[in-house]
Structure formats: C-alpha cells, structure tokens
C-alpha positions as CSV (number, residue, x, y, z in Angstrom):
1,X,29.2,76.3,13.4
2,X,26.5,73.6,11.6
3,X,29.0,70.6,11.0
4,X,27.1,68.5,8.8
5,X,25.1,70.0,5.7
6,X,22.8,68.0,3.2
7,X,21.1,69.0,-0.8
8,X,19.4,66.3,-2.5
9,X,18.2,66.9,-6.5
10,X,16.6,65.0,-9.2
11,X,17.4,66.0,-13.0
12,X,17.7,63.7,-16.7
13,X,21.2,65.1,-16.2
14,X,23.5,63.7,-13.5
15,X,26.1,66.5,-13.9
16,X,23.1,68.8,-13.5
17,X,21.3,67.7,-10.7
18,X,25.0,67.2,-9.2
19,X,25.1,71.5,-9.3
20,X,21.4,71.9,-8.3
21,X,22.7,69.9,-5.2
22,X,26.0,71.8,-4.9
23,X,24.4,74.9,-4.6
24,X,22.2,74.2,-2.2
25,X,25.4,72.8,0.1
26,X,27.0,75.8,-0.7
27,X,24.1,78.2,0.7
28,X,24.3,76.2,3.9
29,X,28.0,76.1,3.8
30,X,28.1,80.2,4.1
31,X,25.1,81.3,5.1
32,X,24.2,84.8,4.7
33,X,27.3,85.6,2.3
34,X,29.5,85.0,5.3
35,X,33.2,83.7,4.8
36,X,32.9,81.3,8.0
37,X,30.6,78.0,8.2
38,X,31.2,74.5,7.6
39,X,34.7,73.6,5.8
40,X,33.8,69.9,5.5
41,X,36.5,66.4,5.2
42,X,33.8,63.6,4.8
43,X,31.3,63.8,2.4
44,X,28.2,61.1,1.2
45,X,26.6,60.6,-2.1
46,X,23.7,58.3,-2.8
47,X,22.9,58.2,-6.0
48,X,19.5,55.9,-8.1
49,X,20.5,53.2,-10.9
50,X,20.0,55.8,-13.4
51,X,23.2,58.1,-12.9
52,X,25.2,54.9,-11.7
53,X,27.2,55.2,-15.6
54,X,27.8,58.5,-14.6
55,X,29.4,57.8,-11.4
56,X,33.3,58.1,-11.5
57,X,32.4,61.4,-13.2
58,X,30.2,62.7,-10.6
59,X,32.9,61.5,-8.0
60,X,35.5,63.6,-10.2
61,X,33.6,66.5,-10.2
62,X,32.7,66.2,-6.2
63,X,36.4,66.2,-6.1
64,X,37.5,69.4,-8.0
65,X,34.3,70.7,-5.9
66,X,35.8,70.3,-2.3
67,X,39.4,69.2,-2.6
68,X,40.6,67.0,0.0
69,X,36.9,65.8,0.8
70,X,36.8,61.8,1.5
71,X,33.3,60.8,-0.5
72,X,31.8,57.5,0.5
73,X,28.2,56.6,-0.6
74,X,26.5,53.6,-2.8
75,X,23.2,53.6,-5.4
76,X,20.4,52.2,-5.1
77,X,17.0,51.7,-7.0
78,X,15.9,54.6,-4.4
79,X,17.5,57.2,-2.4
80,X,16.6,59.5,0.2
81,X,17.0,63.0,2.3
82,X,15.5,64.9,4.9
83,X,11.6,64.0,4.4
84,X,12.0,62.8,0.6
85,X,12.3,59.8,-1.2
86,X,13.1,59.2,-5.1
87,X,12.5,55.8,-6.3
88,X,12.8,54.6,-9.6
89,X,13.6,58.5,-11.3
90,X,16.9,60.2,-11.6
91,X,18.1,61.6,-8.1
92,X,21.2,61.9,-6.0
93,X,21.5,63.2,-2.6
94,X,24.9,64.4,-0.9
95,X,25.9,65.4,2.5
96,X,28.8,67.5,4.5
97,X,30.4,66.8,7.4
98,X,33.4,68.0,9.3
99,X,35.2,65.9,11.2
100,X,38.3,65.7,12.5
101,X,40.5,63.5,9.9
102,X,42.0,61.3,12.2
103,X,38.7,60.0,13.4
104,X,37.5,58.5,9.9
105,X,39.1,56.1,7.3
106,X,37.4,55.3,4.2
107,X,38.7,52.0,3.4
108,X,37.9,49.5,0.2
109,X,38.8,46.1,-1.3
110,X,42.4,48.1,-2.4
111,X,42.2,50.1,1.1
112,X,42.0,47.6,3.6
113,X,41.0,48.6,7.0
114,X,43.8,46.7,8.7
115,X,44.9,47.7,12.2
116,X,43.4,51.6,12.1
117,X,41.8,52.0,15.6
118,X,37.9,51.5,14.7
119,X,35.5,52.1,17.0
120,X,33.0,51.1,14.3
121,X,32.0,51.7,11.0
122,X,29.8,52.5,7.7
123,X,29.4,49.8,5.3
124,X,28.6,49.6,1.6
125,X,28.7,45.6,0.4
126,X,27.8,43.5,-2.8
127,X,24.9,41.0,-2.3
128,X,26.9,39.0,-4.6
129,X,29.8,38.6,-2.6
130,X,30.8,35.1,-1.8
131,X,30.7,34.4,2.3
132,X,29.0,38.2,3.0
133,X,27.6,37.5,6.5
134,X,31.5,36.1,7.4
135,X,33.3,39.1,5.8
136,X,30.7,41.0,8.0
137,X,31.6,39.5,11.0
138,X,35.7,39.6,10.2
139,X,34.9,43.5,9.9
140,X,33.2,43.8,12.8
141,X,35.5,41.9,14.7
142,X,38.2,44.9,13.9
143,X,36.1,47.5,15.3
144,X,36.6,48.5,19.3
145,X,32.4,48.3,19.2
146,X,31.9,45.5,17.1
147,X,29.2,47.3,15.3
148,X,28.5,48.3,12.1
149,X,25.6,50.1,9.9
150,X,25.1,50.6,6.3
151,X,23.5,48.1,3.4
152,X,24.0,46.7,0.3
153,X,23.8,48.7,-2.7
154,X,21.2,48.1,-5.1
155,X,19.4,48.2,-8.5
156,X,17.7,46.2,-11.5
157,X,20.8,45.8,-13.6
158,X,24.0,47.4,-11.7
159,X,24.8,48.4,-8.1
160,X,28.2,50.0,-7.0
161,X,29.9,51.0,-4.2
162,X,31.8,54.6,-3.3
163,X,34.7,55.0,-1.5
164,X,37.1,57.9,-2.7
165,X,36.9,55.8,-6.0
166,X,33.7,53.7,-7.6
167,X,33.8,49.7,-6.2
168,X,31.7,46.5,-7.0
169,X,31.5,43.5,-5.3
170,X,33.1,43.1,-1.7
171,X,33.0,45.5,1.2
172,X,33.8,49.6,1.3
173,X,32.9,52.0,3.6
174,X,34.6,54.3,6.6
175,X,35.5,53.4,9.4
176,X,35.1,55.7,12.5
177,X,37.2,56.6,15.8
178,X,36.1,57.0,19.3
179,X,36.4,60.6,19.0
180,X,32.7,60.6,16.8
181,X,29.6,60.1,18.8
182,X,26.4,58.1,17.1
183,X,24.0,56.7,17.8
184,X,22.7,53.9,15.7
185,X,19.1,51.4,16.1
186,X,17.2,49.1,14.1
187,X,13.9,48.7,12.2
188,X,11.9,45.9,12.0
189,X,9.6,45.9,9.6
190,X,7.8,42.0,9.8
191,X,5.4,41.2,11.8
192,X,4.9,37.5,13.5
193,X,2.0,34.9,12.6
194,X,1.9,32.6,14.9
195,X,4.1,31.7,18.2
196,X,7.7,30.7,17.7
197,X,9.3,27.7,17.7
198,X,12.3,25.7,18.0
199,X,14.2,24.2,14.8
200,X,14.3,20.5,16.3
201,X,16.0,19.2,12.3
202,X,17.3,20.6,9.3
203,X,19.2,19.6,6.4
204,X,21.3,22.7,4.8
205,X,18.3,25.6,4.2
206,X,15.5,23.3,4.3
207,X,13.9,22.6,8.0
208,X,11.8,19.4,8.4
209,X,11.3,19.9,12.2
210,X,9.4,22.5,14.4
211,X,9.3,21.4,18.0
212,X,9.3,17.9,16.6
213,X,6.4,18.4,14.4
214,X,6.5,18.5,10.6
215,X,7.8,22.4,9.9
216,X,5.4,22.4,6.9
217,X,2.6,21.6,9.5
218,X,3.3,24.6,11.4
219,X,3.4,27.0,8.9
220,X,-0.2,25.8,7.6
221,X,-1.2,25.8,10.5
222,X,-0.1,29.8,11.3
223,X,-1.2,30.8,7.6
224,X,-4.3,28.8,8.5
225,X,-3.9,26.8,5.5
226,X,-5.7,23.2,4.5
227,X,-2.8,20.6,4.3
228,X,-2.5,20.9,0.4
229,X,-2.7,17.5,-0.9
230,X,-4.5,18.6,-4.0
231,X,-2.2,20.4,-6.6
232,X,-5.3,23.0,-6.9
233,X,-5.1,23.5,-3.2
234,X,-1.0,24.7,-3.4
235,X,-1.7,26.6,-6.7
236,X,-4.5,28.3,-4.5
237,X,-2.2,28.7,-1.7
238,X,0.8,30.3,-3.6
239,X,0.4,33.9,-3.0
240,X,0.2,33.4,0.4
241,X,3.1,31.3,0.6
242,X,5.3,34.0,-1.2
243,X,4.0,36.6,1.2
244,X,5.6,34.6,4.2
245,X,8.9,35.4,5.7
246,X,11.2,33.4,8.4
247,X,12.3,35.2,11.8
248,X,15.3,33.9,13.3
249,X,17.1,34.1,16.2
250,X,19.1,32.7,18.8
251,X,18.1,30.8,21.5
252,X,19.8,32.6,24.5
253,X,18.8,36.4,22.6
254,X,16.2,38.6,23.9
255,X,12.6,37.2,23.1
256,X,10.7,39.5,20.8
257,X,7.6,41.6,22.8
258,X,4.5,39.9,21.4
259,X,4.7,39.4,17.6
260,X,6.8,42.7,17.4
261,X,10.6,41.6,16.2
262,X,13.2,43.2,17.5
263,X,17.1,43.3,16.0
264,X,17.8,40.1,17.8
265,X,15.4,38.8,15.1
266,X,17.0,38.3,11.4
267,X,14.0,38.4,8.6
268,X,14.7,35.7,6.0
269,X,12.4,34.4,2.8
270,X,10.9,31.4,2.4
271,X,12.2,29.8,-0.9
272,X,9.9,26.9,-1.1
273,X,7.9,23.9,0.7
274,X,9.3,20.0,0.5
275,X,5.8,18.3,0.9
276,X,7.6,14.8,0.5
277,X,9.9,15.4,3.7
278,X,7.4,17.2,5.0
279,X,9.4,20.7,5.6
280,X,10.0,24.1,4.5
281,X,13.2,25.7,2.9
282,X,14.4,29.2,3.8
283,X,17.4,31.5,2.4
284,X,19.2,31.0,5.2
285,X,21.6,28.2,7.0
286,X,19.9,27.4,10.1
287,X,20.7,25.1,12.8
288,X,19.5,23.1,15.3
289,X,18.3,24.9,18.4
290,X,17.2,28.0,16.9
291,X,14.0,29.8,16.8
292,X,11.7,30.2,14.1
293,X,8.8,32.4,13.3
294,X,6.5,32.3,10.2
295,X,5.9,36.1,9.8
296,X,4.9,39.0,6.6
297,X,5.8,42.5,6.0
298,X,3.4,44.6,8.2
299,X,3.1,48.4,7.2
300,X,1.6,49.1,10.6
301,X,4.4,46.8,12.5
302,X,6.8,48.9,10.8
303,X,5.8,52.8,11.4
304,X,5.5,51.9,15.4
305,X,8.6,50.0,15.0
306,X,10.3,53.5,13.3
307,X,8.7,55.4,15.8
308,X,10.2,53.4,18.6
309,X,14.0,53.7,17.4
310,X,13.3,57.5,16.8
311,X,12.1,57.9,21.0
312,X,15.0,55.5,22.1
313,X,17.6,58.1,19.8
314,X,15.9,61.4,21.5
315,X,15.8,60.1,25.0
316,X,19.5,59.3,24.9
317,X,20.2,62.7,23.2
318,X,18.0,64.0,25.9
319,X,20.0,62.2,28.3
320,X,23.2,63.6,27.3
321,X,22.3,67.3,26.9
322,X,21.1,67.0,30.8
323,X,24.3,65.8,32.1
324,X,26.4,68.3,29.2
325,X,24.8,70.8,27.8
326,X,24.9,70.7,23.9
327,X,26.3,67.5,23.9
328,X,23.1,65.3,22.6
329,X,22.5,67.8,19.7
330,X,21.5,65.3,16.5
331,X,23.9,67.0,13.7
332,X,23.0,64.8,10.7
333,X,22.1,61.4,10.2
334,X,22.5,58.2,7.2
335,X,19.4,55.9,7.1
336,X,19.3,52.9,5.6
337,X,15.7,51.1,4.5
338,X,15.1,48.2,2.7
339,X,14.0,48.4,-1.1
340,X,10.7,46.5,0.1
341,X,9.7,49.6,2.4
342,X,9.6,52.8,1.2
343,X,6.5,54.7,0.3
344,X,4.9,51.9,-1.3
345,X,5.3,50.0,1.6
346,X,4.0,52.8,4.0
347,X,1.1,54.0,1.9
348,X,1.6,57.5,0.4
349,X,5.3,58.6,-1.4
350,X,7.8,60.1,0.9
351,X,5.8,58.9,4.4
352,X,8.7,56.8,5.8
353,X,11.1,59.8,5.6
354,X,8.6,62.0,6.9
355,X,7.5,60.1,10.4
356,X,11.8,60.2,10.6
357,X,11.9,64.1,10.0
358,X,8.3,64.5,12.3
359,X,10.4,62.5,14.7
360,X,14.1,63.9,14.4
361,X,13.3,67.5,13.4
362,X,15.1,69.5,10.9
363,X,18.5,67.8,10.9
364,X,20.6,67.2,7.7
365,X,19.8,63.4,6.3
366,X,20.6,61.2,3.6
367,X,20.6,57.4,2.9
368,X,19.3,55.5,0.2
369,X,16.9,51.9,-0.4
370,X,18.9,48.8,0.1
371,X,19.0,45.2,-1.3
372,X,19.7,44.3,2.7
373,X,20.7,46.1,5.4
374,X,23.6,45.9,7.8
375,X,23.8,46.4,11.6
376,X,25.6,44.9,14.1
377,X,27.8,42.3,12.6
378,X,24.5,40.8,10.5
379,X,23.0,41.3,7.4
380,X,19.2,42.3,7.5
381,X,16.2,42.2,5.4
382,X,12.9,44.8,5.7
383,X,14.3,47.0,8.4
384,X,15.4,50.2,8.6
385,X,19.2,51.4,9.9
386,X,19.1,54.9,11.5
387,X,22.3,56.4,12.7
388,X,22.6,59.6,13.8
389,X,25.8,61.6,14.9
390,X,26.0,63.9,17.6
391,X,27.3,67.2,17.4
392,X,31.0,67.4,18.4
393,X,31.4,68.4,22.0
C-alpha cells in the first residue's frame, strides 16, 4: 500500500489547478479503479505568491476533498515537486500521507505545541517575527530530538503560513512522534574565499577584529581587493562586496573540509564595511571567539554539496533495508531550498530538483523556495533541507 502520494499543477485559476492536482492524487490514491490504496490523515500544500489570496479557499476545498485530512504547507515565490520547479507563475503542489494520527500534531500560534511527545518536527515561520532564531531554539528544545526542518515562507508582497487554518507571522508546523522514521540533512550552498578566522572584537553586528587584524583587511585581502582609500576604488569594488557572504560557526564545531561548509556553518550577508573603525558589519550578532569565513554562492559548491546529502540519505536507507528488509524504503520526501538557488542558481530550469529525483528515484516530493531555511534548532541561508520519510515498517 503506497503511503504517501504527490500532484503538483500550475493554472491562472487556483481552484482549477487545485482539481488538475486532485485528480492526479486521486489516480494514485486507487490505482487501477481499485477500492483499496492510500486513505491519507496528513496532507501538504505549497502554493506560489500568486494563489496566496486564494488560500483559505483552497484550504476549504482540500477539506470537503479529504475530510479529516490535517493540511500543513506555506507559499513561497517558488514551489516544487518531484523533478519540477515553478518560480514566479501560478503553481501549487500537494502531497498524501498516511500516518498514524497519534504520531503527528499540527500545531500554530492558537495551537500551541505544549507537552505533546515530539520527537521533532516541521516548521513553517515568518522572517518577521521578532526573536525567530530564540523561538527556534524554545521549539526545538520541546522535541525528544531537538531537531527541526522546514523554512520560512516567502514572497514579494505577502507570505503565509498553513496549519489546518491560514497563519502569518510566528511559528506553525507539525510536530512528529517517534513512531515516524526520517531522515533529514543539509545543503550548503557557499563556497569559502579564503581561510577562516577567529572574531578577536565586535561591537553588536559589526566586527572590527579578525585574529587581531583589521576585519576589513581580511576580507580585502580574500576578495583580493586594493585597500579602497579612493571613493572610485569602493564604487569600483561594490559588486563584489554585495556578492560576499559571512560563514559562521562555533569554535568547538566540526571544521569545514577545505572551503566546502558544512551545517555546522551558518551563511550570513554582509550588510556593509565601517572604513573608519576599520571593520565589517554582518546580519548576524556575533561574538567573540567565533569563526568567520568570507565566502559567495557557488553553483558548483552547491550540486556536489546536494549530491553528498542525497548518498549519506541512500546509504542509511541501504543500511536499514540490510538489517530489516523493507524498512529503508524512501516513501516521500519535503525539500526545502533557498529562494537564491533554484534553477537560476543551478543553470537550466528545474536542474536542482532533477539531480534530487536522479538521486532519490521516483518517490513522491514536494517543498517549496524559502526566504531562509530551518534545520536543527538554526535558521539558514542558501542551503537546501531534504527530509525524507521512511516507509512504515
């Protein structure tokens, strides 16, 4: 019996590419006309900027579609499925599952969690919200794993939330009991410039020190940059300096291999250069003590990145179907990318989702393109979340 199932449509009607998608869950649902198949309690929906008006009314209909379905899901400026992405058109995408209800609980800012036995859990958030990456960590802290996966919903002029309702600003999502097997890893998508070094003085988001050198010397020096005393020499230097990222990350972590990042590594912007005090700021708090690496969006960095979460996934699948047979079967999967990847990012439309279903295989898929992505208890920027789920035992 297939217990997850996923459609994905694109339409200038919401309601309409809501039934294209419908029937095509309903195919897999009973295949072949039979009465049996996949009678589903937790369902997704991902859904681009453009339907987000529409969106209490596509809920309502998903209702009176499957009653007694739990819908979670969030928009975004793109969304995706099994080998396709839509970015900036009219698309939703929707997926199954059946699961047993008492191992999920969609919770919300009217829902809260509160002492349900986690083991971890999906999260939609609000990049607005005030103290995110501490809400994160409170809802983290109530899981048995401490981990979560999901991202912040997206788009140019409105971004909302799901959960059995429509949400904006805070947290929503569902939460998930022992008795559901995933599997969840993280994309990096940077790439390091130069070597990495420890934050030896800040002041709030700007850093003056780099191993007790200037900060803004050492990023000059990795961008291979002239000291800019000139104001032609910054206005010459400006797209460069926008191109350049921040990695962070403990000083007792794992040290990245090379200038690959790992998820120990937290991607940040730089917001601007202090050439008075010498230093450079960054949209982040740091503190002393921690390391810092100037670094830019690699495609390349990226796709081996992807292809390395997808082999770590399918050698632990692998490693579970050898000791219990049919017990590492993938049976769907959420992925979670930043709005800065994507086809654009990785050269030709779709290519992302493709390496993922080159790597995966035909399994049911859905996710959508993220304003920052959540894994762990921390909030990313230019990765991509994969989380698959396991096919019950």
């Amino acid at each position: 019996m297939p217990a997850f199932a996923h459609a994905h449509a694109t339409h200038p009607d919401a309601h309409m590419a809501l039934a294209l998608a419908a029937a095509q869950l309903e195919a897999q649902r009973s295949p072949h006309g039979s009465s049996s198949g996949l009678r589903p309690t937790l369902g997704w929906i991902y859904l681009t900027e453009a339907y987000a008006p529409q969106a209490a009314a596509l809920l309502a209909e998903l209702q009176l579609r499957w009653p007694g379905v739990a819908w979670v899901g969030a928009s975004g400026v793109g969304v995706c499925a099994a080998g396709v992405e839509y970015f900036d058109e009219p698309a939703l995408a929707l997926m199954l599952a059946e699961l047993p209800r008492e191992q999920f609980r969609v919770f919300s800012g009217t829902r809260p969690l509160g002492a349900w036995p986690a083991e971890c859990a999906q999260v939609h958030a609000d990049g607005g919200s005030a103290e995110l990456q501490e809400l994160l960590a409170e809802l983290a802290g109530l899981t048995q794993a401490g981990y979560l996966f999901g991202g912040l919903a997206s788009g140019r002029r409105q971004a909302l939330q799901i959960a059995d309702g429509v949400w904006q600003g805070g947290l929503s999502g569902v939460a998930f009991g022992a008795g559901v097997r995933l599997i969840s890893r993280v994309s990096q998508g940077c790439q390091a410039l130069g070597p990495e070094r420890r934050i030896s003085s800040c002041d709030g988001n700007l850093i003056t020190g780099l191993d007790e050198q200037p900060a803004l010397a050492a990023l000059l020096q990795d961008l291979g940059l002239p000291a800019l005393t000139a104001p032609a020499e910054l206005r010459e230097a400006l797209p460069r300096l926008r191109r350049t990222l921040v990695g962070l990350r403990d000083a007792g972590s794992t040290a990245p291999h090379g200038r690959a990042y790992g998820p120990e590594v937290l991607v940040r912007h730089l917001i601007g250069i202090d050439p008075a005090q010498r230093g450079v700021a960054v949209a982040e708090q740091p503190r002393p003590g921690q390391l810092l690496s100037f670094c830019e969006r690699n495609a390349e960095a990226a796709r081996r990145d992807l292809m390395r979460i997808c082999t770590e996934i399918r050698d632990a699948c692998e490693t579970l179907e050898a000791e219990q047979a049919g017990s590492g079967r993938i049976a769907g999967a959420v992925y979670i990318s930043c709005a800065g990847r994507g086809g654009p990012h990785f050269g030709a439309p779709s290519a992302e989702l493709q390496w993922l279903r080159h790597a995966l295989g035909e399994v049911p898929l859905v996710g959508f393109f993220a304003g920052g992505e959540i894994a762990h208890d921390k909030l990313y920027g230019y990765t991509g979340v994969l989380t698959v789920f396991l096919q019950p035992s």
